[in-house]
PATOR-910420 format. One record per residue: residue in one letter; z, x, y of N, C-alpha, C in turn. Coordinates in steps of 0.2 Angstrom, whole numbers, padded with zeros to 4 digits, always signed. Example, Ala and Ser with C-alpha at 12.3 -4.5 7.8 and 13.67 -1.06 7.14 Angstrom:
2
A+0039+0066-0028+0039+0062-0022+0039+0066-0016/S+0035+0064-0011+0036+0068-0005+0039+0064+0000/
//
This chain:
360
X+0201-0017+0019+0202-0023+0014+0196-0027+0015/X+0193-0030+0009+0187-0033+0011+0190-0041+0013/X+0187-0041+0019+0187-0051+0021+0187-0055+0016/X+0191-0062+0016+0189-0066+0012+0187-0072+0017/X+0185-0079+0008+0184-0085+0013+0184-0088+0017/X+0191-0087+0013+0198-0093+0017+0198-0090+0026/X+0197-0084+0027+0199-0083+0035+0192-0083+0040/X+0194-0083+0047+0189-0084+0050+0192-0077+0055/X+0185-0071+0057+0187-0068+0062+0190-0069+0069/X+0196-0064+0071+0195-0068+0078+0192-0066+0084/X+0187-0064+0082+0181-0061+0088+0174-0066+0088/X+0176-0070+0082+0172-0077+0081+0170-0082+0085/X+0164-0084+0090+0163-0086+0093+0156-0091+0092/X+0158-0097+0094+0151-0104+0090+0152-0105+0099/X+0143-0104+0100+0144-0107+0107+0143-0105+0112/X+0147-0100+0112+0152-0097+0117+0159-0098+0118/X+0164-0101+0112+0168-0105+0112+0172-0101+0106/X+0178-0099+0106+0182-0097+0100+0186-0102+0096/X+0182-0100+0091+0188-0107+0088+0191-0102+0079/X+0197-0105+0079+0200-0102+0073+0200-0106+0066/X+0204-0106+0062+0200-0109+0054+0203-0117+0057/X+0208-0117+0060+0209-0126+0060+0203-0129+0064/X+0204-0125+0070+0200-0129+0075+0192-0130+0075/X+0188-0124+0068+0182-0125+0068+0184-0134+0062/X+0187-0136+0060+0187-0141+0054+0185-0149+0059/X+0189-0147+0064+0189-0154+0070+0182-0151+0075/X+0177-0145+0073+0171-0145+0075+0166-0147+0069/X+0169-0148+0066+0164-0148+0060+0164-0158+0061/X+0171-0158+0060+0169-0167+0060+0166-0170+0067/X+0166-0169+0073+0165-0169+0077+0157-0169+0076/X+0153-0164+0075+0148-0163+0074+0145-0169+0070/X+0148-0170+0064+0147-0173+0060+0148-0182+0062/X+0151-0182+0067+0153-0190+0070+0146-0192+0075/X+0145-0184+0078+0142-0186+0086+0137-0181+0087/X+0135-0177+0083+0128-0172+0083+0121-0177+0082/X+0117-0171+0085+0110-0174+0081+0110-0171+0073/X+0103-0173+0071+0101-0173+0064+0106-0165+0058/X+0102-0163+0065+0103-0153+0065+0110-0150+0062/X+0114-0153+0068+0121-0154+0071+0127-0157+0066/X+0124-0164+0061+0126-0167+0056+0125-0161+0051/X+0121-0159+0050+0118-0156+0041+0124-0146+0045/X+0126-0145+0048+0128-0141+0051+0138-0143+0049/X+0138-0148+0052+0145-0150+0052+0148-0151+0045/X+0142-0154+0039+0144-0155+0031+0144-0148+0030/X+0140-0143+0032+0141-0134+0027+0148-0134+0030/X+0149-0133+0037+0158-0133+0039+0162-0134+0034/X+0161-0142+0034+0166-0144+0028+0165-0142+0024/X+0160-0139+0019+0162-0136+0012+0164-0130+0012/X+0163-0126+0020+0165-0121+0020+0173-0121+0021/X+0177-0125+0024+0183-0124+0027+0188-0129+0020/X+0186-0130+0016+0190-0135+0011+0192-0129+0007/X+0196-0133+0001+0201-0127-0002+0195-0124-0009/X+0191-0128-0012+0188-0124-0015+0182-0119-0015/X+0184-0112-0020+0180-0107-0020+0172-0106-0020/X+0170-0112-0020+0163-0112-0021+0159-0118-0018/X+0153-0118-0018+0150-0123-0014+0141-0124-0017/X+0138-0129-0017+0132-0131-0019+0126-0130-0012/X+0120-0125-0017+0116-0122-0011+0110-0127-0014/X+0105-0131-0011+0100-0134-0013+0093-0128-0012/X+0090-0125-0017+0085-0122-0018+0079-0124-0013/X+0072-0120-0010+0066-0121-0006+0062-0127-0012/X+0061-0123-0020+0057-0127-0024+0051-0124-0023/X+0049-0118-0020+0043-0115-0019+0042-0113-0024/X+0045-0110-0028+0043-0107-0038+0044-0113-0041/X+0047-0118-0039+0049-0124-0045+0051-0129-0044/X+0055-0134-0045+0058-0141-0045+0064-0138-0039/X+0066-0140-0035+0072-0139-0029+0076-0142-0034/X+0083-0137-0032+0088-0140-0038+0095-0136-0033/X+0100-0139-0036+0105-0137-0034+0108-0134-0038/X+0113-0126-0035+0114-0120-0038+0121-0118-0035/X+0127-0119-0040+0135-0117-0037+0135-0110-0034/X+0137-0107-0031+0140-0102-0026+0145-0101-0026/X+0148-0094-0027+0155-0093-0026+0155-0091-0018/X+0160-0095-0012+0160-0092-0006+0160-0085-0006/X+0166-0081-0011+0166-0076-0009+0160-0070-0009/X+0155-0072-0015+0148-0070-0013+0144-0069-0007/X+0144-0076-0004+0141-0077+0003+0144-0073+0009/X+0153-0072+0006+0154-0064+0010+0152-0058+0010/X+0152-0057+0004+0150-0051+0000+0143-0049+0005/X+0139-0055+0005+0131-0053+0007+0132-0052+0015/X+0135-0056+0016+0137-0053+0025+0140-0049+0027/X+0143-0046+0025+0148-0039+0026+0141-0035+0024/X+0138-0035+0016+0131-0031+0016+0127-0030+0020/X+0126-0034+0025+0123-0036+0029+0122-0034+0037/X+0128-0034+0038+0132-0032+0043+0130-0025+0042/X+0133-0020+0038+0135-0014+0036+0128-0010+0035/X+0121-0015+0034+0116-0013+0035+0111-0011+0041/X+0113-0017+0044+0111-0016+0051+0114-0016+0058/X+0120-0012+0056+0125-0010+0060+0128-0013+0065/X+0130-0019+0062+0134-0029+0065+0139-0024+0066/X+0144-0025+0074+0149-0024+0075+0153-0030+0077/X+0159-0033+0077+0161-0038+0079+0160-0038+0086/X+0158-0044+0090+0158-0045+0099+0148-0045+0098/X+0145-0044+0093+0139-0043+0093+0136-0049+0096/X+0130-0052+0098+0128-0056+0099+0122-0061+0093/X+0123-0067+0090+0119-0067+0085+0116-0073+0088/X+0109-0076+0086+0106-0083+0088+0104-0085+0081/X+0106-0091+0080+0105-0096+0074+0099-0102+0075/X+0096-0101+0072+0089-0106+0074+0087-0108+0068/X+0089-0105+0061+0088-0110+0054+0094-0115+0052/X+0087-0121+0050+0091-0127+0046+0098-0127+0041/X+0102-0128+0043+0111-0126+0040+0109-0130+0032/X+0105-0135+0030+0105-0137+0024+0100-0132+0018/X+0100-0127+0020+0098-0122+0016+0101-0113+0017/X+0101-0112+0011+0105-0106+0011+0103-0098+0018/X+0098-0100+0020+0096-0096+0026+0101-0097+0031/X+0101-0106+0033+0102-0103+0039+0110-0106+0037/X+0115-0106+0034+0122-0106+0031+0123-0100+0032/X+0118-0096+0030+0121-0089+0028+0122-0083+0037/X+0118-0088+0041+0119-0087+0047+0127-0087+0051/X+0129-0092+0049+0134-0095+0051+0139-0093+0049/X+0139-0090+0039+0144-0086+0037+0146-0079+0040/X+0139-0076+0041+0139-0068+0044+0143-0070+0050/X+0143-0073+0057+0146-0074+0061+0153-0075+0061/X+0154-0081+0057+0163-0081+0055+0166-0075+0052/X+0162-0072+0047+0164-0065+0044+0165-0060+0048/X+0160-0059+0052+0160-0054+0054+0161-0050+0060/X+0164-0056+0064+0164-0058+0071+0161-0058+0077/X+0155-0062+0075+0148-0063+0079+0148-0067+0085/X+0147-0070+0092+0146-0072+0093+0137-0077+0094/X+0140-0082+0090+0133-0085+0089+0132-0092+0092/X+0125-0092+0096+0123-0098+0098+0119-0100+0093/X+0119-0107+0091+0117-0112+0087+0114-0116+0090/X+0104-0114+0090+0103-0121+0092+0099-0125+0086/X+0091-0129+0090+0091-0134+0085+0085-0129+0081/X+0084-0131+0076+0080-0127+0072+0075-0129+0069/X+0070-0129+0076+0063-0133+0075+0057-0127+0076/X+0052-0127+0073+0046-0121+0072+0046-0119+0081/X+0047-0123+0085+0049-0115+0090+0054-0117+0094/X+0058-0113+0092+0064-0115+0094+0066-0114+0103/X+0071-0117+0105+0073-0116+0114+0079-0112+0113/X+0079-0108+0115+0085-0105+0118+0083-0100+0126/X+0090-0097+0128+0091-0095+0133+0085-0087+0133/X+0080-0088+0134+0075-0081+0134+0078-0076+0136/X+0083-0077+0141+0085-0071+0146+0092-0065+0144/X+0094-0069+0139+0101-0068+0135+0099-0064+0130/X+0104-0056+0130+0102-0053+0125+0105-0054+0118/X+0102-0053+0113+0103-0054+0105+0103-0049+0103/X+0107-0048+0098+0108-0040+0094+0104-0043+0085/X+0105-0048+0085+0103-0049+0079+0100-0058+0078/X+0094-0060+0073+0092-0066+0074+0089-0066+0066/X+0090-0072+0065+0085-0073+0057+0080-0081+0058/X+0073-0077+0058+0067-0082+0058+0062-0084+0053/X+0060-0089+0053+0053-0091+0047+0048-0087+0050/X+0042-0086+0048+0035-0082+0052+0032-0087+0057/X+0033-0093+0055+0032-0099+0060+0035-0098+0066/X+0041-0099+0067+0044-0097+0072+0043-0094+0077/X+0044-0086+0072+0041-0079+0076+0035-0083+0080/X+0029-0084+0076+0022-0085+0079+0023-0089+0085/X+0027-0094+0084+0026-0098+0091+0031-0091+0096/X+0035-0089+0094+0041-0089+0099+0040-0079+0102/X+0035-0075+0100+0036-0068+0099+0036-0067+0107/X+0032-0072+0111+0031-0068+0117+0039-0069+0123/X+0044-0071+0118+0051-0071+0121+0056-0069+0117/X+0055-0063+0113+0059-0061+0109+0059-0055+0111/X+0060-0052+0118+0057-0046+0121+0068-0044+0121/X+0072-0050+0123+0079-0048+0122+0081-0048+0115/X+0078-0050+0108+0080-0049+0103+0080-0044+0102/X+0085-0039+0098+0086-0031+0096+0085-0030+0089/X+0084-0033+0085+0083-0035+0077+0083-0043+0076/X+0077-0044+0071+0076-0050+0068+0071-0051+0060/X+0076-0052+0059+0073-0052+0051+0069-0059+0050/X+0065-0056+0046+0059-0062+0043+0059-0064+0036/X+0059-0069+0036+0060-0071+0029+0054-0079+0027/X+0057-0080+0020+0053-0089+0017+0045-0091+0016/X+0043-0086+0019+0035-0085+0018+0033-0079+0020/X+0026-0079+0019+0022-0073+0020+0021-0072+0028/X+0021-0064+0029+0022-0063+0037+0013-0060+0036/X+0011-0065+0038+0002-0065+0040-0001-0057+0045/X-0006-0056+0042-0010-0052+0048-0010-0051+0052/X-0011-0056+0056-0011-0060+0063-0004-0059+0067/X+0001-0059+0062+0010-0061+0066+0009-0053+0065/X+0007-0050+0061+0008-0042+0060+0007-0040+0066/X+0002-0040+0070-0003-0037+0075+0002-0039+0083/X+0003-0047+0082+0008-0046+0086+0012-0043+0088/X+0016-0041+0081+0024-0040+0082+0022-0031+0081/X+0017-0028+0081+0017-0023+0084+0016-0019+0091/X+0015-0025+0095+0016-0024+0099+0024-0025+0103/X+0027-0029+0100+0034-0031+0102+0038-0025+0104/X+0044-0025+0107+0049-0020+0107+0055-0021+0102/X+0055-0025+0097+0060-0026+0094+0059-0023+0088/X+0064-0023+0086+0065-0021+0079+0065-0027+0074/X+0058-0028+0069+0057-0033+0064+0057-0031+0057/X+0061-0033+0054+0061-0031+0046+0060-0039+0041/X+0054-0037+0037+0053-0042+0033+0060-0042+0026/X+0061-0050+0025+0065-0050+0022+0063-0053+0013/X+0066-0052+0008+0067-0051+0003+0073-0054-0003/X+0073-0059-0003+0078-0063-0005+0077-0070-0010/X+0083-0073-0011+0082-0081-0014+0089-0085-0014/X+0088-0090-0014+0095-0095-0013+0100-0093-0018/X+0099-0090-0026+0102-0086-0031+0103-0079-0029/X+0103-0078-0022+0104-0070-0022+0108-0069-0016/X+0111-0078-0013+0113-0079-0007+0109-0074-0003/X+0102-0075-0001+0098-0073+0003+0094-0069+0003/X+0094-0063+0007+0092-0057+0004+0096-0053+0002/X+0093-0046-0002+0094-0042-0004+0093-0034-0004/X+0086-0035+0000+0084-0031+0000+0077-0032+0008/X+0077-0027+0013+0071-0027+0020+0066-0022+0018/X+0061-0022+0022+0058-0019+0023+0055-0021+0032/X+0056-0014+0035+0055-0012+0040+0048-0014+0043/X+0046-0016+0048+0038-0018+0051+0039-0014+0057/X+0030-0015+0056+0029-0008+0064+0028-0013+0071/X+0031-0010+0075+0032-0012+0081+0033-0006+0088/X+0036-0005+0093+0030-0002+0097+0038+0004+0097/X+0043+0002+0093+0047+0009+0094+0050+0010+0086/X+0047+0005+0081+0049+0009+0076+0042+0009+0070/X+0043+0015+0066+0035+0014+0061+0037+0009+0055/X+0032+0007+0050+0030+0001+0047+0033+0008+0040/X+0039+0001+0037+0040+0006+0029+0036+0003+0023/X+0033+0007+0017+0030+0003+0013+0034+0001+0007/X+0039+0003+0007+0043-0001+0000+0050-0005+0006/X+0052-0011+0000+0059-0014+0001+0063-0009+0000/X+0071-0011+0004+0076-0006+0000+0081-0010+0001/X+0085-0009-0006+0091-0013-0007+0097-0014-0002/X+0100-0018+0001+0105-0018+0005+0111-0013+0001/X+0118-0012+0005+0122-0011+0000+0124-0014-0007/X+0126-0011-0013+0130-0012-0018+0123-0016-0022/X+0118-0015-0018+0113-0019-0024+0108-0013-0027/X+0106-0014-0034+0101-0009-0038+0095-0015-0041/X+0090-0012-0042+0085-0014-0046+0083-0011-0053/X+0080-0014-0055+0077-0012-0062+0071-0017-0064/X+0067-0015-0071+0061-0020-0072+0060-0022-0079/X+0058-0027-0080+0058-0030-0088+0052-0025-0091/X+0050-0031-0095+0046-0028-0101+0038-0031-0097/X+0039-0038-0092+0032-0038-0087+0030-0034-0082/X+0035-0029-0081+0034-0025-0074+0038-0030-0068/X+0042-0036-0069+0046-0040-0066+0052-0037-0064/X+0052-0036-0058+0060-0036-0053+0065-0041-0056/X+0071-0033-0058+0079-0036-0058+0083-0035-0054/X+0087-0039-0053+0091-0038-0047+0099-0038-0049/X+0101-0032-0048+0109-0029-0052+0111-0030-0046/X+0116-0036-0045+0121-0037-0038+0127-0041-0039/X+0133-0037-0042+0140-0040-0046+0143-0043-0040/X+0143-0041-0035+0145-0043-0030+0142-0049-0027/X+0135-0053-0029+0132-0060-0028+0133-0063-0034/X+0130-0057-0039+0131-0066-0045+0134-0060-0052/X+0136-0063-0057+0140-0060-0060+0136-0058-0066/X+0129-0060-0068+0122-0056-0073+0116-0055-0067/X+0113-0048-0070+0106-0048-0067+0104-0053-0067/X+0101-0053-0060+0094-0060-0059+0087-0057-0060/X+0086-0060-0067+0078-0060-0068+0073-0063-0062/X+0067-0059-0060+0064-0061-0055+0056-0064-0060/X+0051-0068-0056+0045-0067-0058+0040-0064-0055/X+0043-0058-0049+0040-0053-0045+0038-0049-0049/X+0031-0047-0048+0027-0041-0051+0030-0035-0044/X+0033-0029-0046+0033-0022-0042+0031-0016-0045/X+0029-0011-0040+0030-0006-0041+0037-0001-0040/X+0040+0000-0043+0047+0002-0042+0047+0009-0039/X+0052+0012-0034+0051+0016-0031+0056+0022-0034/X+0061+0019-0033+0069+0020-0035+0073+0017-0038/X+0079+0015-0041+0085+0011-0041+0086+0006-0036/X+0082+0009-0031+0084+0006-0025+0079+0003-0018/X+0074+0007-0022+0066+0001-0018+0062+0001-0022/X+0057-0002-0019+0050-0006-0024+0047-0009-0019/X+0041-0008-0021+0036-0011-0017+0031-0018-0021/X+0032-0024-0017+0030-0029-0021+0024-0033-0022/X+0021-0032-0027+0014-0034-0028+0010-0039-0030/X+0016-0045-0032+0014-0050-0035+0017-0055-0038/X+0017-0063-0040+0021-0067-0042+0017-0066-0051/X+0023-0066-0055+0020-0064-0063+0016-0072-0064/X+0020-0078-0061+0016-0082-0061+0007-0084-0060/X+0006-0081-0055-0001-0081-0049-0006-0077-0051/X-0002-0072-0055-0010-0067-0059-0013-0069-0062/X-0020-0068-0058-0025-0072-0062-0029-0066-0067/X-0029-0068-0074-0033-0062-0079-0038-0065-0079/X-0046-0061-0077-0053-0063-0077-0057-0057-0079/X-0059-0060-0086-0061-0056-0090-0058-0047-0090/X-0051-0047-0092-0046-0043-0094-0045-0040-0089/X-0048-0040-0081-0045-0037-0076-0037-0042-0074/X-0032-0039-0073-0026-0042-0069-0028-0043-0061/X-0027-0048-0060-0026-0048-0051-0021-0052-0049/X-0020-0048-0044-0014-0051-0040-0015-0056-0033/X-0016-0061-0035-0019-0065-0028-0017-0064-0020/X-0008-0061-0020-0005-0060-0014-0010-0055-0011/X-0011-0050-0015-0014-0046-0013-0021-0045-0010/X-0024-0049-0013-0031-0051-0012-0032-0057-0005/X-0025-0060-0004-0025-0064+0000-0026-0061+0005/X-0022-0055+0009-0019-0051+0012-0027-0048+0013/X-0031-0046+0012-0037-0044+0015-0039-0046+0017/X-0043-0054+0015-0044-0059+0014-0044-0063+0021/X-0037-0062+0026-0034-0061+0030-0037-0060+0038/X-0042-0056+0037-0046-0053+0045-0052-0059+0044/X-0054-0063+0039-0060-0066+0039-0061-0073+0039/X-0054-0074+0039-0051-0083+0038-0046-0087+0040/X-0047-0089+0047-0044-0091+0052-0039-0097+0050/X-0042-0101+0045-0036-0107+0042-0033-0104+0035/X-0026-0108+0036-0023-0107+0029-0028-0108+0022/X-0024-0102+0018-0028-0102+0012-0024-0099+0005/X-0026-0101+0000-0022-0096-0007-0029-0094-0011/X-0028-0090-0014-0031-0087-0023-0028-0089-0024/X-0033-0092-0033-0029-0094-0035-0034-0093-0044/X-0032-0093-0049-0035-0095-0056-0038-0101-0059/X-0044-0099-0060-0049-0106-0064-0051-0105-0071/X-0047-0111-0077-0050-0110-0083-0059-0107-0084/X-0061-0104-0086-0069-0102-0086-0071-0099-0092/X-0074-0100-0097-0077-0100-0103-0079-0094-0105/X-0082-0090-0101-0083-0082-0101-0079-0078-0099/X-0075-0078-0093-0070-0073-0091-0062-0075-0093/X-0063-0080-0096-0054-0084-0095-0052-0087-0090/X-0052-0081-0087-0052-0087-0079-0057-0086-0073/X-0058-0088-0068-0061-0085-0063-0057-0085-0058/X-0058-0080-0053-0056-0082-0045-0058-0086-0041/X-0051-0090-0039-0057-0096-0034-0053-0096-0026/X-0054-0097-0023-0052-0096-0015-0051-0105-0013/X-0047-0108-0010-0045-0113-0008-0041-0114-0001/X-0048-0115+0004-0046-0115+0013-0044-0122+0014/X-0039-0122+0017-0035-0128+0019-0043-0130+0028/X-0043-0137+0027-0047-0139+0032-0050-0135+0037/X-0056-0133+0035-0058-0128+0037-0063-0129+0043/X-0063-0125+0048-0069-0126+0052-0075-0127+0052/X-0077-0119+0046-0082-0117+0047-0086-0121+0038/X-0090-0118+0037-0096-0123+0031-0092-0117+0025/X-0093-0118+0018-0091-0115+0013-0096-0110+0015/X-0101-0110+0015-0105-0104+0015-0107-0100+0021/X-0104-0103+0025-0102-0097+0031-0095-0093+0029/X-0088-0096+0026-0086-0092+0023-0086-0087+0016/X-0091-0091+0012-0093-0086+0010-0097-0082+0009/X-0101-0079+0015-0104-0076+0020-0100-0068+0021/X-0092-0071+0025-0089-0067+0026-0084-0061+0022/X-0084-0068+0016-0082-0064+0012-0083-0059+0009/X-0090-0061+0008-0094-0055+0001-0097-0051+0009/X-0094-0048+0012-0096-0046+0020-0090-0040+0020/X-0085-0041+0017-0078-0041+0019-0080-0031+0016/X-0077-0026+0019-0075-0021+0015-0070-0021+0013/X-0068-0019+0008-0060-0017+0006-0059-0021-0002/X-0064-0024-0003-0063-0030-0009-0068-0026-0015/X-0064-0027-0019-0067-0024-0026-0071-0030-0028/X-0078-0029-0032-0082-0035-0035-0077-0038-0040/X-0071-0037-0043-0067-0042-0047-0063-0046-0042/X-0061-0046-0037-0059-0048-0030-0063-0054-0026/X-0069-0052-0027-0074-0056-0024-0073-0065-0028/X-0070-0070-0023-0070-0079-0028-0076-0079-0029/X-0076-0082-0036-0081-0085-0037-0084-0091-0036/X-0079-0093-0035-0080-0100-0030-0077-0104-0024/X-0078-0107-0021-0072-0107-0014-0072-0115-0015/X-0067-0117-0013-0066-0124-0013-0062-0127-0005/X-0063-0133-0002-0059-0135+0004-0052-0139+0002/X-0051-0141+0006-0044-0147+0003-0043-0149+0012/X-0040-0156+0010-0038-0158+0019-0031-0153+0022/X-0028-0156+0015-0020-0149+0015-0016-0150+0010/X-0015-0141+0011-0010-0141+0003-0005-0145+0002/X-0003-0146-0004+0003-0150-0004+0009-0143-0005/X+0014-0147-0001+0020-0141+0000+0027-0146-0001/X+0031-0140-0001+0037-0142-0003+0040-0147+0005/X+0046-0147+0006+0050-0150+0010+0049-0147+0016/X+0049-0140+0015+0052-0136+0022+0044-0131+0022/X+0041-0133+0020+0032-0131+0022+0030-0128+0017/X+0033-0122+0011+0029-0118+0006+0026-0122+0004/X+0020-0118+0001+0015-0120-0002+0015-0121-0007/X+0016-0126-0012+0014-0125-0020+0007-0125-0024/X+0008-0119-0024+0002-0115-0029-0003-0120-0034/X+0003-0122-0039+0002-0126-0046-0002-0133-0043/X+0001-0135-0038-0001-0144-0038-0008-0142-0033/X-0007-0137-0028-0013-0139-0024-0019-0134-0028/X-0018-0131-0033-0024-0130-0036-0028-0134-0042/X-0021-0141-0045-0023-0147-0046-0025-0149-0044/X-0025-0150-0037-0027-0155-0032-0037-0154-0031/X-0036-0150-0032-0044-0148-0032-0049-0147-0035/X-0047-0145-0042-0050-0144-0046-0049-0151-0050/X-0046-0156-0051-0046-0161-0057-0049-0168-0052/
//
């Protein structure tokens, strides 16, 4: 029988502490009266979670768009944690560490899989490197790339840890193959209550997968742009159009190669900037995006945009046109600096404003 909302496992554990569906409501306000910031925004999901209605209001990142608030059916948020669970082999009694912000569907969804599924999960605060007990072992952990980077050299007792909310850089790659843990990049959106599909990273006891592959009960399919669908009745009740560019694999993977928004057409070649970034990558020590420039002969051009950069534009662009692996269409045609990008709330970077910001 599958779980519902309304109940809370009883091998559910906040803390170290069991608490059942009454007693988590007098932790919720509690938290809510006498917590930090964290602690507060932590106590409000509670309460939306333990009251009598079937749904609840998830507040979007705004990294594709305007952040906006988007209803939920809890029993969705089940749905994805039992998916979840059943993917990466979560038995009840398991041990989980929560270290994302409760005011976003990440880290609520942490919290849900625990009471669902009957995790024992420690909650702490969830700041880009988080404290917890290093010496304590964890069966399962969900982090930003940030995090990871600060925290990999104490992730030696985590047994899985999924990645999500940005791009997992070159740099974090290299690390994390060296780790012993099991990393799986994640796949997801606040509409899709999280992810929905991983994809495996290399690390020192498992190999590196090249396509995503669907969690349970979820399939894909593609429009007329080459854009990712996501057929998941048991999250939302219509396919979710994406503005992901993929290679489709199967019904079931894809490999992803691009936001449909971000391709830049210069003089009829399509480019994928993710992609170009990613190589990009060995030669450029500060943050940076591709991005597209009106340009009178090719439509648009390629232009590169390094956030406060160390070194001279022409020492960068030095390395660039140095670089192997880059096709002459690949090559910016111009590189620009900025102090810093302008990003959303929780740090993504927005594309559209900060290539405003530079160019006008």
């Amino acid at each position: 029988m599958t779980p519902t909302y309304d109940k809370i496992h009883n091998r559910f554990k906040l803390n170290g502490l069991h608490y059942n569906f009454e007693d988590l409501k007098e932790v919720a306000y509690s938290l809510i009266k006498e917590g930090e910031a964290y602690e507060k925004n932590t106590g409000n999901f509670l309460i939306d979670w333990l009251n009598n209605e079937d749904h609840l209001y998830v507040n979007t990142s705004g990294s594709t768009g305007k952040p906006k608030s988007i209803k939920i059916q809890k029993q969705a948020m089940v749905n994805s944690a039992i998916a979840t669970g059943d993917f990466f082999g979560l038995i009840p009694g398991d041990r989980a560490l929560d270290c994302l912000p409760s005011h976003y569907i990440a880290g609520k969804m942490m919290l849900v899989r625990a009471m669902i599924l009957g995790l024992e999960l420690d909650f702490v605060e969830p700041t880009t490197h988080p404290l917890f007990n290093y010496d304590k072992k964890y069966d399962f952990c969900a982090m930003i790339p940030l995090q990871l980077k600060n925290i990999i050299n104490q992730t030696k007792n985590i047994e899985t840890i999924i990645v999500g909310g940005s791009k997992v850089t070159k740099p974090l790659l290299e690390r994390i193959r060296l780790s012993g843990s099991k990393f799986y990049e994640t796949y997801g959106m606040t509409e899709t209550v999280t992810h929905v599909a991983v994809r495996r990273l290399p690390s020192q006891i498992v190999e590196a997968e090249q396509y995503f592959y669907a969690l349970p009960n979820v399939e894909f399919s593609q429009d007329e742009r080459d854009c990712l669908v996501i057929h998941a009745d048991r999250l939302h009740d219509e396919p979710i159009v994406t503005n992901d560019i993929v290679e489709l694999n199967d019904a079931t993977s894809f490999q992803l190669l691009g936001r449909y928004d971000n391709v830049v057409n210069s003089g009829g070649v399509k480019l994928f900037p993710e992609q170009i970034e990613e190589k990009l990558q060995v030669v450029i020590d500060n943050r940076f995006i591709v991005a597209g420039e009106e340009d009178e002969a090719l439509g648009e051009k390629l232009i590169l945009i390094v956030e406060n950069p160390r070194d001279s534009i022409e020492s960068i662009e030095k390395r660039v046109k140095q670089l192997k692996g880059l096709t002459k269409f690949e090559l910016p045609k111009k590189i620009y600096t900025i102090d810093r990008f302008v990003e959303t709330v929780n740090g993504k970077i927005q594309r559209d404003k900060t290539v405003s910001a530079v160019i006008d």
